[in-house]
C-alpha positions as CSV (number, residue, x, y, z in Angstrom):
1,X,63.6,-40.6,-44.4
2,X,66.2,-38.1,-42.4
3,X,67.3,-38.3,-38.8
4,X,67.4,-35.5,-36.7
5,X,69.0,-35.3,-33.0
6,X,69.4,-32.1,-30.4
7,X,70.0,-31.7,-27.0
8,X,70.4,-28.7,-24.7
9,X,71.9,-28.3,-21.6
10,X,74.7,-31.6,-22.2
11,X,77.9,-30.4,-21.4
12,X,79.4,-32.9,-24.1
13,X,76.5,-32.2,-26.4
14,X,78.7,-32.9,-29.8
15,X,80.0,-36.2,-28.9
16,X,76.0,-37.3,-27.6
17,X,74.5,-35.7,-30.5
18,X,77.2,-38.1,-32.9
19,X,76.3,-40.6,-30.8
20,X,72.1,-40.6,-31.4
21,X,73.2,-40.3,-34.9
22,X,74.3,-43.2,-35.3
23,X,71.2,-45.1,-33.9
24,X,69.3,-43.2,-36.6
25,X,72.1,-43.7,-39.8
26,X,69.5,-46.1,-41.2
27,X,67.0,-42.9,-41.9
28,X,69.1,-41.5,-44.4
29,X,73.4,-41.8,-44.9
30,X,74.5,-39.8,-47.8
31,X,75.2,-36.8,-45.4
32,X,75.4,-35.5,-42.1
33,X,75.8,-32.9,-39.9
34,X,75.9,-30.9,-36.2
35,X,75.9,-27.6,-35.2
36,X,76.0,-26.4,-31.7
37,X,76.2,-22.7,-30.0
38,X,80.0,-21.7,-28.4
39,X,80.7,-18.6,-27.1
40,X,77.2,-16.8,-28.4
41,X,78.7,-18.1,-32.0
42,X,77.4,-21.0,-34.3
43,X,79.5,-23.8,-35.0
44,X,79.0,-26.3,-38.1
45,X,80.3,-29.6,-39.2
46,X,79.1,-31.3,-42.1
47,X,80.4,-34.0,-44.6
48,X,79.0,-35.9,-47.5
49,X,78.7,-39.7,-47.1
50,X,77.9,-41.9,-43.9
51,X,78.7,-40.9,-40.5
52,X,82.3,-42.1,-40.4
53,X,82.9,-39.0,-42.7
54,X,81.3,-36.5,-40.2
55,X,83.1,-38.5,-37.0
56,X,86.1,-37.9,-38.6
57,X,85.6,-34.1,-39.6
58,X,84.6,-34.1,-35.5
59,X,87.5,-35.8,-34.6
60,X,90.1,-33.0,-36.2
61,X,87.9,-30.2,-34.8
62,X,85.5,-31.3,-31.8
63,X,82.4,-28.9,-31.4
64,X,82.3,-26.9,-28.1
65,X,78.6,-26.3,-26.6
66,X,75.9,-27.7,-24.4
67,X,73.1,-27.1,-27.3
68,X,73.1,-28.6,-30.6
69,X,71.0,-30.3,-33.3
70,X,72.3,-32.8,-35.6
71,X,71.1,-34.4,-39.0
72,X,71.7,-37.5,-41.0
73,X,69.9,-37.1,-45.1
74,X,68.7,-38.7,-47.6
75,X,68.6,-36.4,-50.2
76,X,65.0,-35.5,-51.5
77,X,65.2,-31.6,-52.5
78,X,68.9,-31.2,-53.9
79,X,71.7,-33.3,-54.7
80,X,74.2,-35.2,-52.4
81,X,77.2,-32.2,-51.4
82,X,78.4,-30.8,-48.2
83,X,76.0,-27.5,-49.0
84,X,73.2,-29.2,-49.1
85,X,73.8,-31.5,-46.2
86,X,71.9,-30.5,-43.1
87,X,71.9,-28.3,-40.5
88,X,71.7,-25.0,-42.8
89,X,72.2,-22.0,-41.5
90,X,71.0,-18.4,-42.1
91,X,72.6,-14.9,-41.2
92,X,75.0,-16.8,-38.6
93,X,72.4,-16.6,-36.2
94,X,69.8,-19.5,-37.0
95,X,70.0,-23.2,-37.9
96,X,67.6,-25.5,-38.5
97,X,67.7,-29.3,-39.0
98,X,64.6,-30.7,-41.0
99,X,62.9,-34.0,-42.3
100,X,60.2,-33.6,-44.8
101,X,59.1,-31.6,-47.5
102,X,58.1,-28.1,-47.9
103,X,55.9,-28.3,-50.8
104,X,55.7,-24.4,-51.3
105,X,59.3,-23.9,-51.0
106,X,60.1,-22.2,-54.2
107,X,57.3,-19.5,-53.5
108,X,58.8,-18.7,-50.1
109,X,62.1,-18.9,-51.5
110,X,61.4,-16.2,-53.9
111,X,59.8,-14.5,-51.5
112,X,62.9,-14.0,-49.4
113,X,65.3,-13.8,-52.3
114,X,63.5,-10.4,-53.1
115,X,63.8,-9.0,-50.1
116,X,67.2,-9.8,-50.1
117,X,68.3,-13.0,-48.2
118,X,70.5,-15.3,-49.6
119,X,70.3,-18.9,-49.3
120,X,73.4,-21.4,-49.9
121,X,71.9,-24.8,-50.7
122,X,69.5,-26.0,-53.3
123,X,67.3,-28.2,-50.8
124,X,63.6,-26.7,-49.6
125,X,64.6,-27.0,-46.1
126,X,66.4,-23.8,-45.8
127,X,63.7,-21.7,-46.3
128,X,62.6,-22.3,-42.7
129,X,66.4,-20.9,-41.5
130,X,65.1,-18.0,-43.2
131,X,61.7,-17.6,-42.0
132,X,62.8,-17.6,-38.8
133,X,65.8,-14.7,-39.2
134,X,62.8,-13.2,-40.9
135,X,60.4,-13.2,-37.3
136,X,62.9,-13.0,-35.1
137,X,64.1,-9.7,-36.8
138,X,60.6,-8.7,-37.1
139,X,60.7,-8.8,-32.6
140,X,58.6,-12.0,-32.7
141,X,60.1,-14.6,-29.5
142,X,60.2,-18.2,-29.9
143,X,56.7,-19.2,-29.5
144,X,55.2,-16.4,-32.1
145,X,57.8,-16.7,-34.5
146,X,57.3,-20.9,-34.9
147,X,53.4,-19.7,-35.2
148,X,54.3,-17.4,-38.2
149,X,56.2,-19.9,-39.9
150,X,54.4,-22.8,-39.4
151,X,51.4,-20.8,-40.9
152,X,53.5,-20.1,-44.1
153,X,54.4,-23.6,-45.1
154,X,52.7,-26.7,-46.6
155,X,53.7,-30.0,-46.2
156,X,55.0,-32.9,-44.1
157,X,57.6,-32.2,-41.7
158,X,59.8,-32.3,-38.3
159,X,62.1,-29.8,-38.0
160,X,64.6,-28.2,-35.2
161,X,65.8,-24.8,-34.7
162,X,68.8,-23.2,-32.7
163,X,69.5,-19.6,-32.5
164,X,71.9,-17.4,-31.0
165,X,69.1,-15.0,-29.9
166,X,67.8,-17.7,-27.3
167,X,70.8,-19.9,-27.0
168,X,69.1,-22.0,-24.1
169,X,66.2,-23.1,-26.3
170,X,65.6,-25.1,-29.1
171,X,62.2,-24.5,-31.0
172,X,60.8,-28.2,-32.6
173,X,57.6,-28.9,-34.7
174,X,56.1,-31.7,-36.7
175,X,53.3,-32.5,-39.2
176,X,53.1,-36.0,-40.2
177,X,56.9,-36.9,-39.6
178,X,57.9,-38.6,-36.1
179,X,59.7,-36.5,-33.6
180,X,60.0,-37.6,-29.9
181,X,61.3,-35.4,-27.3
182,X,63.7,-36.9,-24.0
183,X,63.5,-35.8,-20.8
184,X,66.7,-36.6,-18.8
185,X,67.7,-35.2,-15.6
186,X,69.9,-31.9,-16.3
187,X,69.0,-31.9,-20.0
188,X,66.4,-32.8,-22.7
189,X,67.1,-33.8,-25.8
190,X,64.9,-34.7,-29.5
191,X,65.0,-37.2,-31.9
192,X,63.1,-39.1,-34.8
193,X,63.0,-42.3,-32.9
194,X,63.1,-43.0,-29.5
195,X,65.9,-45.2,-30.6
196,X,68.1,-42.4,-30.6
197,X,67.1,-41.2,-27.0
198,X,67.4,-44.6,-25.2
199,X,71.1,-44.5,-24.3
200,X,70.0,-41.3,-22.5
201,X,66.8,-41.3,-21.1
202,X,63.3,-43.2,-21.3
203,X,61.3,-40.6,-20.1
204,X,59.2,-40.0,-23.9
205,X,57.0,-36.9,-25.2
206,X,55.4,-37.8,-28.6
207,X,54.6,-34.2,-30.4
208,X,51.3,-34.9,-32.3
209,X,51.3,-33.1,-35.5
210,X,50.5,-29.3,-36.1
211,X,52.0,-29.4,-32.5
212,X,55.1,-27.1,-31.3
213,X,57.7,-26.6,-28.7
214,X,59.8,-25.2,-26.8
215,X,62.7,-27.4,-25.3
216,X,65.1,-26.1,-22.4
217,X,67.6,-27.9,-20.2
218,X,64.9,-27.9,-17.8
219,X,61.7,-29.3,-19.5
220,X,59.4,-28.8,-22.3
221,X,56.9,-26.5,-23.3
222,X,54.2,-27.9,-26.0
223,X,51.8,-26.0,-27.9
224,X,49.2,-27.4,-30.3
225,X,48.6,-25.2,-33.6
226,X,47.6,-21.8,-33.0
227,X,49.9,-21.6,-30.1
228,X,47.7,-23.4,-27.6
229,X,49.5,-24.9,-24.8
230,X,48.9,-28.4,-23.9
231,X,49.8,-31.4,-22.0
232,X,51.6,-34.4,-23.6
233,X,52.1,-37.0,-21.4
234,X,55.2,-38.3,-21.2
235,X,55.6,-42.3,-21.4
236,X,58.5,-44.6,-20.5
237,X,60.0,-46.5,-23.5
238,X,61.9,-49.9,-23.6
239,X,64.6,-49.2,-25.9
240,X,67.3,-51.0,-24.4
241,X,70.6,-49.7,-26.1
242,X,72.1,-53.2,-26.1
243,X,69.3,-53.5,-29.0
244,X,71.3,-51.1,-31.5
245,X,74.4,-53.2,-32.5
246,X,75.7,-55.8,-34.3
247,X,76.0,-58.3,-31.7
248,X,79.0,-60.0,-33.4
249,X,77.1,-60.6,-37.0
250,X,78.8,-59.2,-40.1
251,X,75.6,-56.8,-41.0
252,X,72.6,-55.9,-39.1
253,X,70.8,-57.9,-41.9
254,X,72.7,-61.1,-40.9
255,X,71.8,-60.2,-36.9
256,X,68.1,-59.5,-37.8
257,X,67.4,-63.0,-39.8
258,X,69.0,-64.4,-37.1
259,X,66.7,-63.3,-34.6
260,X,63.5,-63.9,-36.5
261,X,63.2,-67.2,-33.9
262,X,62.7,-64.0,-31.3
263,X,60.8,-62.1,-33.5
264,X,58.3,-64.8,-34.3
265,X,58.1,-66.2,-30.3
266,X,57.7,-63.0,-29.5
267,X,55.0,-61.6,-32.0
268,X,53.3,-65.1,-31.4
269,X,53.1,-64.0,-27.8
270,X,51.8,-60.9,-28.6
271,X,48.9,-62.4,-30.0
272,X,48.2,-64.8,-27.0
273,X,46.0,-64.7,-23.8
274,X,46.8,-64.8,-20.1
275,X,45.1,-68.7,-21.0
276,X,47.4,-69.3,-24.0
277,X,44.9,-68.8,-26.5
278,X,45.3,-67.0,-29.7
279,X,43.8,-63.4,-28.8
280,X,43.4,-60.3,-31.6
281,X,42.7,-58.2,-28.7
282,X,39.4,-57.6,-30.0
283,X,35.5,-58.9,-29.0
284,X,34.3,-61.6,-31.0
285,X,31.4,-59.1,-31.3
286,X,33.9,-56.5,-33.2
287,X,35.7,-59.7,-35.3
288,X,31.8,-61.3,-36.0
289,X,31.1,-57.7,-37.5
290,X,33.9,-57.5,-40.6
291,X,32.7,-58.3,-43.7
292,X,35.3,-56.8,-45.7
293,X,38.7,-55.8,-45.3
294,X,40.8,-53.4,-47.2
295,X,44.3,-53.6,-46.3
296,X,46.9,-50.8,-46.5
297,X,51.1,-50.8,-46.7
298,X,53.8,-50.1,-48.7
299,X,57.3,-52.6,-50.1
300,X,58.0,-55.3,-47.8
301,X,54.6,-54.8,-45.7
302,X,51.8,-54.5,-49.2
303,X,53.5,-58.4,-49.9
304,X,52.8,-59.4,-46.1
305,X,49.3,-58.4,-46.9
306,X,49.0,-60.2,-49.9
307,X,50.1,-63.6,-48.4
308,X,47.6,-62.7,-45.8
309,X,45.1,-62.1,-47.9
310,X,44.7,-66.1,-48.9
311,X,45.2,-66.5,-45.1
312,X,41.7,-64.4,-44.7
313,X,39.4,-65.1,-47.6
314,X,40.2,-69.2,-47.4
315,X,39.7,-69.6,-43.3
316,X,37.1,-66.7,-42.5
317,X,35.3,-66.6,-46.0
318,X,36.3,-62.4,-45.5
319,X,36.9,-60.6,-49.1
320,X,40.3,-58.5,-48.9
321,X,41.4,-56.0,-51.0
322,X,45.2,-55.0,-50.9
323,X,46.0,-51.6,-51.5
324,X,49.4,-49.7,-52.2
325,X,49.3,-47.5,-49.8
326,X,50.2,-44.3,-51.9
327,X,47.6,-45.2,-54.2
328,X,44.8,-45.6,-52.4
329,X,43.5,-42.3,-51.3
330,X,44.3,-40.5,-54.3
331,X,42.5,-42.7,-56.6
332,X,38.9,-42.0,-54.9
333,X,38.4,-45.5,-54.0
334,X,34.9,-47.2,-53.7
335,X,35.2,-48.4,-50.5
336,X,31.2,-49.8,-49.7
337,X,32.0,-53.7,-49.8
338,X,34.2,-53.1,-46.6
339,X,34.0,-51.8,-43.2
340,X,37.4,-52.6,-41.9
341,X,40.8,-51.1,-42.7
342,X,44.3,-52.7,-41.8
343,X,47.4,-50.5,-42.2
344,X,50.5,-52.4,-41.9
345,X,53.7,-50.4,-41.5
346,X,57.1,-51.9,-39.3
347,X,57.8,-48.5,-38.2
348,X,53.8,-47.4,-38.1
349,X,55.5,-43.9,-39.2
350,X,55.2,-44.2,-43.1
351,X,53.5,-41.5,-44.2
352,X,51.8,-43.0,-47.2
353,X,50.1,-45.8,-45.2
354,X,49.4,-43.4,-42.6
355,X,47.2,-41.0,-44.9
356,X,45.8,-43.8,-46.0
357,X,44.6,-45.1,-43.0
358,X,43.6,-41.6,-42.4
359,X,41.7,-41.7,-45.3
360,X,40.1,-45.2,-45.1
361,X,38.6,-43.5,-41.3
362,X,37.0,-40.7,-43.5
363,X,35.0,-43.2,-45.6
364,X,33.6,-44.4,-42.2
365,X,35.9,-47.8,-42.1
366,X,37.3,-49.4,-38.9
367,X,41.0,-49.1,-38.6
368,X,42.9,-50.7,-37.3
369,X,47.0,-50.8,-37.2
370,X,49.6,-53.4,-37.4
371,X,53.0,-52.1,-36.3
372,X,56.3,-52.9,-34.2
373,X,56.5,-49.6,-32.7
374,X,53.1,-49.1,-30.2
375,X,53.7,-45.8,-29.7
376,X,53.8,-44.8,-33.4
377,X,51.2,-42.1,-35.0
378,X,49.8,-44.9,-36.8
379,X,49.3,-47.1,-33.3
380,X,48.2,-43.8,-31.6
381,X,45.5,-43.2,-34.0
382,X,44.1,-46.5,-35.5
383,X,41.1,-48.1,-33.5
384,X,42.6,-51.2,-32.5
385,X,46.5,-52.1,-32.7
386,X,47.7,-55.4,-33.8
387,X,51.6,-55.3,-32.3
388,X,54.6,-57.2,-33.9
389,X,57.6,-57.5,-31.4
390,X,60.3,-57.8,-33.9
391,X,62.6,-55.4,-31.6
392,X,64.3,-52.2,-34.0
393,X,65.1,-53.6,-37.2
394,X,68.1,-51.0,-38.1
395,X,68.9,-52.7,-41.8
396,X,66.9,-51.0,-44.5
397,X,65.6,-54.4,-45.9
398,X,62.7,-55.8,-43.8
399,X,63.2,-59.5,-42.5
400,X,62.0,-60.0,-39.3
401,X,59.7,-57.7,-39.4
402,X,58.1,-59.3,-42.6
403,X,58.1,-62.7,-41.0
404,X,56.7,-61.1,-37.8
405,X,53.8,-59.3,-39.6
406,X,53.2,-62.5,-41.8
407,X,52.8,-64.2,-38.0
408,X,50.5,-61.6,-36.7
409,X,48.2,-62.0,-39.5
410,X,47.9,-65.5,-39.5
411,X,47.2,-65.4,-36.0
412,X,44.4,-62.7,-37.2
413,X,42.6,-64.5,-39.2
414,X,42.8,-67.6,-37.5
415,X,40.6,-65.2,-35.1
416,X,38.1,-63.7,-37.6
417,X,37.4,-67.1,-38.8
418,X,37.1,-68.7,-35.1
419,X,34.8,-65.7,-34.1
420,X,32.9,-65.7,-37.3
421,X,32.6,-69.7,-36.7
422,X,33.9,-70.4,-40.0
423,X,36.2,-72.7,-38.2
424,X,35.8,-74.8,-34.8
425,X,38.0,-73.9,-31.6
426,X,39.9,-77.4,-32.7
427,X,40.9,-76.1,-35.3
428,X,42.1,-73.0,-34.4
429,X,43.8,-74.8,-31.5
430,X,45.5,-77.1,-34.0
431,X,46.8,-74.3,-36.6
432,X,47.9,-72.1,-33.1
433,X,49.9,-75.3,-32.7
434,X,51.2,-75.2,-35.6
435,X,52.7,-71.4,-35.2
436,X,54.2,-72.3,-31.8
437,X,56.7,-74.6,-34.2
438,X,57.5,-71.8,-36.2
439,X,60.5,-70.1,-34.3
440,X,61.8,-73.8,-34.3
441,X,61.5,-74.3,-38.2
442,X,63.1,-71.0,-38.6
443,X,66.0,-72.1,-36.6
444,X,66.5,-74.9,-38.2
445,X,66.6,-72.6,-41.6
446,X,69.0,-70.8,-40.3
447,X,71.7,-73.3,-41.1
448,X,71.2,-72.9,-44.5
449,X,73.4,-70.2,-45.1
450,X,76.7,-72.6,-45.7
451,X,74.6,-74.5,-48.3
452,X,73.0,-71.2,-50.1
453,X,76.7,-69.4,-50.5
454,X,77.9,-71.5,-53.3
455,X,74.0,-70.7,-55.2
456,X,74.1,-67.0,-54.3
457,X,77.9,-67.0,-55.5
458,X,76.7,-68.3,-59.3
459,X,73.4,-65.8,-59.0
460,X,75.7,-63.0,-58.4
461,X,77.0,-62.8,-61.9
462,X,73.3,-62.4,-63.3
463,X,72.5,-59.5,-64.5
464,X,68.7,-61.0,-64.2
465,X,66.8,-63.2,-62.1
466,X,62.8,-64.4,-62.2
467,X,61.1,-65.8,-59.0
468,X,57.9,-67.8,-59.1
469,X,55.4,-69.3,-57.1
470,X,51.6,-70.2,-57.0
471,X,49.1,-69.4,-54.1
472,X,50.6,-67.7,-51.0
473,X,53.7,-68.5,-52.8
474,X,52.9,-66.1,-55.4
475,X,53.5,-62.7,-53.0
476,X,56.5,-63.9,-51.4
477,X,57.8,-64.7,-55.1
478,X,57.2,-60.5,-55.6
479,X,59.0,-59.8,-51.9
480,X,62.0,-62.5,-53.2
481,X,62.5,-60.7,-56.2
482,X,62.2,-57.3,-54.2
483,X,64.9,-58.1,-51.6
484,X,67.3,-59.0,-54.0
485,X,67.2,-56.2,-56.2
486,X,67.5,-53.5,-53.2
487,X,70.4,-55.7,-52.0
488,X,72.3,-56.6,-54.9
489,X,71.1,-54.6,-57.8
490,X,70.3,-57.1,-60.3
491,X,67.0,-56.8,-61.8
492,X,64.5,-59.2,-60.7
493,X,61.1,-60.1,-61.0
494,X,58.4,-61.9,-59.3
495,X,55.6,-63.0,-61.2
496,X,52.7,-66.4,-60.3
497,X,53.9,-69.3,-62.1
498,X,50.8,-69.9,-63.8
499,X,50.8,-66.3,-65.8
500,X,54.4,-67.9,-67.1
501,X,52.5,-68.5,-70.3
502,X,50.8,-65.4,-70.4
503,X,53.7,-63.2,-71.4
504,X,56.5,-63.6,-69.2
505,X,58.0,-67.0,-70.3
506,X,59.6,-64.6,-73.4
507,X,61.8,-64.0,-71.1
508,X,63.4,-67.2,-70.0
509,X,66.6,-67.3,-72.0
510,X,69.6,-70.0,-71.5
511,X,70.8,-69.7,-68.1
512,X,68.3,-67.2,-66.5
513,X,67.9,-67.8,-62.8
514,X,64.9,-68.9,-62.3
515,X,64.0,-69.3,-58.2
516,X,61.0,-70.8,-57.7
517,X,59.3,-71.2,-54.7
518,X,56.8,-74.8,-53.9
519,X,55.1,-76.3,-51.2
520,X,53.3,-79.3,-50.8
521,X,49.6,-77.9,-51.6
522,X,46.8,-78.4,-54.0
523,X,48.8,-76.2,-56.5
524,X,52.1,-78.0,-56.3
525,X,51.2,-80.2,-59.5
526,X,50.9,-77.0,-61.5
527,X,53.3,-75.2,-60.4
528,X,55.9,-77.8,-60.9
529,X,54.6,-78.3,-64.6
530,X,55.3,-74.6,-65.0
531,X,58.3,-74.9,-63.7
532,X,59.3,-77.7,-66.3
533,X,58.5,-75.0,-69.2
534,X,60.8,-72.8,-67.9
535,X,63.5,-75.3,-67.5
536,X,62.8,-76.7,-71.3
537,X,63.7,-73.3,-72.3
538,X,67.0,-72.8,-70.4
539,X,66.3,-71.2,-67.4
540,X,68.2,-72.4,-64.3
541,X,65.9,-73.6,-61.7
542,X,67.1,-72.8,-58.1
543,X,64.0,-74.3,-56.1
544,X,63.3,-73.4,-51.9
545,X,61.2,-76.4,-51.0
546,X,61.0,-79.1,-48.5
547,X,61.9,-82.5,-49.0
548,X,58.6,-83.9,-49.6
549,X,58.1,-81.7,-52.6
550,X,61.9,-81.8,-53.2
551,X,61.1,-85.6,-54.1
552,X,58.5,-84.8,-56.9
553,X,61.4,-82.1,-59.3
554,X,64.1,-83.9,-60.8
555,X,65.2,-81.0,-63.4
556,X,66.6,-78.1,-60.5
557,X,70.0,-77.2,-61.5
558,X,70.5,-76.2,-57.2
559,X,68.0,-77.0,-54.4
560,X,67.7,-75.5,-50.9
561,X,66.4,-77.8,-48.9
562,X,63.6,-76.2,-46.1
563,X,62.3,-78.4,-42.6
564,X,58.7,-80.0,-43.4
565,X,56.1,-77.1,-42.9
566,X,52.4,-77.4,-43.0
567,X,51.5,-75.2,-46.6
568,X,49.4,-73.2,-44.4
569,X,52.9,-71.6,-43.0
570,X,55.0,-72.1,-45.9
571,X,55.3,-68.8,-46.9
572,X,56.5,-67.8,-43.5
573,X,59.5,-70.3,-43.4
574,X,60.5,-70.2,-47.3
575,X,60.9,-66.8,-46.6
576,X,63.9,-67.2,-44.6
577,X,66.0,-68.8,-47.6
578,X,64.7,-66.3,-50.0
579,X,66.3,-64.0,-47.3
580,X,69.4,-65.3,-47.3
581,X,69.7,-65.8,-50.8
582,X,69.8,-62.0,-51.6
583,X,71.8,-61.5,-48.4
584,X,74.5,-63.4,-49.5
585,X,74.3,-62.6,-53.1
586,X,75.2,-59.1,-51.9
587,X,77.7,-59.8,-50.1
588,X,79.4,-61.5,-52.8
589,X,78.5,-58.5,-55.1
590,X,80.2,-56.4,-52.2
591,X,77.2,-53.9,-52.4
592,X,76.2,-51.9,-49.1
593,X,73.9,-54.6,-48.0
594,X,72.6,-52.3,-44.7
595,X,72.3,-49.0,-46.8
596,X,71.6,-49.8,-49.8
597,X,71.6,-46.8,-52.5
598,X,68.8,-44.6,-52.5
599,X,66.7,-46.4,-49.8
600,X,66.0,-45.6,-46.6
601,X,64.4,-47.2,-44.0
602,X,61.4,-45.3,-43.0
603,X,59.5,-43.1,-45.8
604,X,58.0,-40.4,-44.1
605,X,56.9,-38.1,-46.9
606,X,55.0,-39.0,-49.7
């Protein structure tokens, strides 16, 4: 959604502050901002557009101060300018940095309008600079001044404050957005992700929401609502800085599709015993008792579930429902013919799969979480947590964190079936086998780019493209068609080959790029006769297959060519093509292919 950074007590708190920012540009880049106390004054930079704009705003006339708080947006309330970029400030005495949404915004704001305060942006987050001129005039100190304005507003947020009345404190809270707090040595600092704290410390406090607090040079004070205090125990993160750059690739997309090997090996592990076994992590008792599953995520993460979803119901004989996360709790779902509830979420901060899960736990289902970040709310709150190790994944498009998920949940239901004894411990031992191979298979996929380029440079002239596939094909034809509409901006569309005739083969005009996606299963037959009416029609068939079932088409107009893979992990491996595909149709389009418009990797309001 939005990044936010502070720090107090950091003698070069501006030039640390742009720093963090950068490890959190991929929350949000149309603007950004830091403001920092000097001299018992506040001091503000802003600029419209991605950091390189603010650096160079900081660069002509450096901020002076050793507290600060810093934002980088994505608009939500207001459009893209430099008066609506974050951190706003109120009566030159308070400035707040916020991510969220203040749902009852325009109330307050006409609240305070009639009693006379002006505000200079259109977004809802400067209403809280105002609320807090408001208590602080009023006498309140820090503590009882965040109570009385945490009790006027409604909605998901993380916000920071700064004011010249306490100019050694800075005042944080959350609701249902992330916010971590660092504690380093001489200073502390906050942040959105501990991403953005691990250059300068590892020492971690997670608020929980509702929670408060007060932040000095010297440690932290937390409250919990109603101005409790309480203990958060701090924890010791592994963000390794070395983590957070290109590492010689053109785009972080390029570096994170290369290291899906990694990802994969790693996730794999995560899923194996001390005895090299495939593990959930869970009793056989707890995996014998799920009889139904209901399985919750958003974009990149509901087509993971979907794939896994064949994965389940064919090896354990376990019915799945997949649910879009935003959907699911507001449409008053039945939810008897399951006890168990998966949320799946890369950052395991999205706040639609989150309330979802939250949700799914009031209906009296197990949850349990699948993330890549074990100290999320979503890990801190499910029941059991399923852990990808993709390492941070800064491009907005999801690639090794889709393959790692997809790995996890094989490995998953490979488990419920073992414990439910719908398979034998040979076969789970041979299909294990068989996801050892993976990081291999991926790496040989990886030296497909030189042969997709000349494809991706004809399929960036489209203006449309249609992606198809049958079976666990079918979802990652929906997550093909995804990535290369965020990427490149051409329309496209997944649909399941067989539904061709149902509707969507009015479509296929002369020349329409058609990618369709096979594997040598059951359902390769009829795919491939589907694919036959849409070539008879005109459309121009770019097929991501292996060479087995390469040896059965005879009418693609452009092939890409995969290693032999067992159907069970096709969808896993043909994803990597289907990756590079977009990537390198965006490249040719010359589109943002990290950033691109109005995305953002982590959604943290609804």
């Amino acid at each position: 959604m939005c990044g936010i950074v502070g720090a107090v007590g950091h003698k070069q708190c501006s030039s640390v502050l742009l720093d963090a920012l950068k490890r959190l540009e991929y929350r949000g880049y149309d603007s950004s901002g830091i403001v920092t106390i000097h001299d018992g004054k506040i001091t503000l930079k802003r600029a419209v557009g991605k950091l390189v704009n603010l650096d160079a705003v900081l660069s002509k006339g450096p901020l002076k101060g050793d507290i600060g708080i810093g934002h980088t947006r994505w608009a939500t309330h207001g459009g893209v300018s430099t008066a609506n970029a974050h951190p706003h400030v109120a009566s030159d005495r308070v400035s707040i940095v916020h991510n969220g949404i203040i749902e009852n915004h325009l109330a307050i704001r006409q609240r305070l309008e009639g009693a006379g305060r002006q505000f200079s942006s259109d977004t809802d987050s400067e209403v809280l600079a105002h609320l807090f001129v408001e208590a602080l005039d009023s006498g309140m100190e820090p503590a009882a001044a965040t109570q009385q304005v945490l009790a006027e507003i409604e909605g998901a947020y993380a916000f920071a404050v700064l004011t010249i009345d306490y100019p050694d404190i800075l005042i944080v809270a959350r609701n249902a957005s992330p916010l971590a707090l660092g504690i380093g040595d001489d200073a502390c600092y906050i942040g959105s992700d501990a991403i953005a704290l691990s250059h300068l410390t590892r020492k971690i406090v997670y608020l929980k929401d509702h929670d408060f607090a007060l932040v000095r040079a010297d440690g932290v004070a937390v409250y919990q609502e109603g101005g409790v205090p309480v203990n958060r125990e701090a924890v010791f993160v592994a963000a390794s800085p070395g983590l957070i750059n290109k590492g010689g690739y053109r785009h972080f997309m390029e570096k994170e599709i290369h290291e899906q090997p990694d990802a994969i090996a790693h996730s794999l592990a995560a899923m194996t015993n001390e005895y090299g076994q495939l593990t959930a992590h869970m009793s056989d008792s707890a995996l014998h008792a799920i009889n139904g599953i209901v399985m919750l995520a958003a974009g990149t993460s509901h087509y993971a579930t979907q794939i896994a979803r064949y994965w389940i119901e064919s090896l354990a004989g376990v019915p799945v429902a997949c649910e879009v996360a935003s959907e699911y709790h507001y449409r008053q779902p039945a939810t008897s013919p399951y006890n168990t509830a998966i949320a799946v979420s890369q950052s395991g901060e999205s706040l639609d799969t989150l309330m979802a899960m939250r949700h799914a736990a009031t209906c009296n289902l197990s949850t349990i979480g699948l993330v890549n970040v074990p100290s999320s709310t979503i890990a801190r709150e499910a029941g059991a947590v399923l852990h990808t190790r993709a390492g941070p994944e800064i491009g907005v498009a999801s690639t090794k964190s889709f393959t790692a998920q997809l790995t996890v949940l094989l490995c998953f239901a490979v488990e419920i079936a073992r414990a439910k004894r719908q398979i034998d411990d040979a076969r789970a031992a041979k299909i294990h086998q068989k996801i050892q191979a993976l990081p291999g298979l991926v790496g040989k996929a990886l030296a497909l780019f030189d042969n997709i380029r000349p494809i991706a440079h004809r399929l960036s002239h489209a203006k449309s493209a249609l992606y198809l596939g049958r079976g666990t094909l079918y979802p990652l034809a929906l997550e093909g068609a995804l990535k290369l509409k965020e990427l490149s901006y051409i329309h496209a569309e997944g649909f399941a080959s067989g539904e061709m005739k149902h509707g969507p083969i009015a479509l296929i005009e002369d020349g329409l790029p058609v990618v369709a996606l096979l594997s040598a299963d059951g359902l390769m037959a009829k795919a491939s006769n589907n694919l036959r009416e849409a070539s008879a029609r005109g459309g121009n068939i770019i097929l991501i297959a292996d060479a087995d079932t390469l040896a059965e088409v005879d009418y693609a107009s452009a092939v890409i060519e995969v290693p032999p893979v067992d159907p069970l992990l096709a969808p896993i491996l043909l994803s990597v093509p289907a990756q590079i595909l977009a990537y390198l149709t965006a490249v040719e389009k010359g589109t943002d292919v990290d950033q691109p418009r109005n995305l953002a990797k982590s959604v943290t309001v609804e």
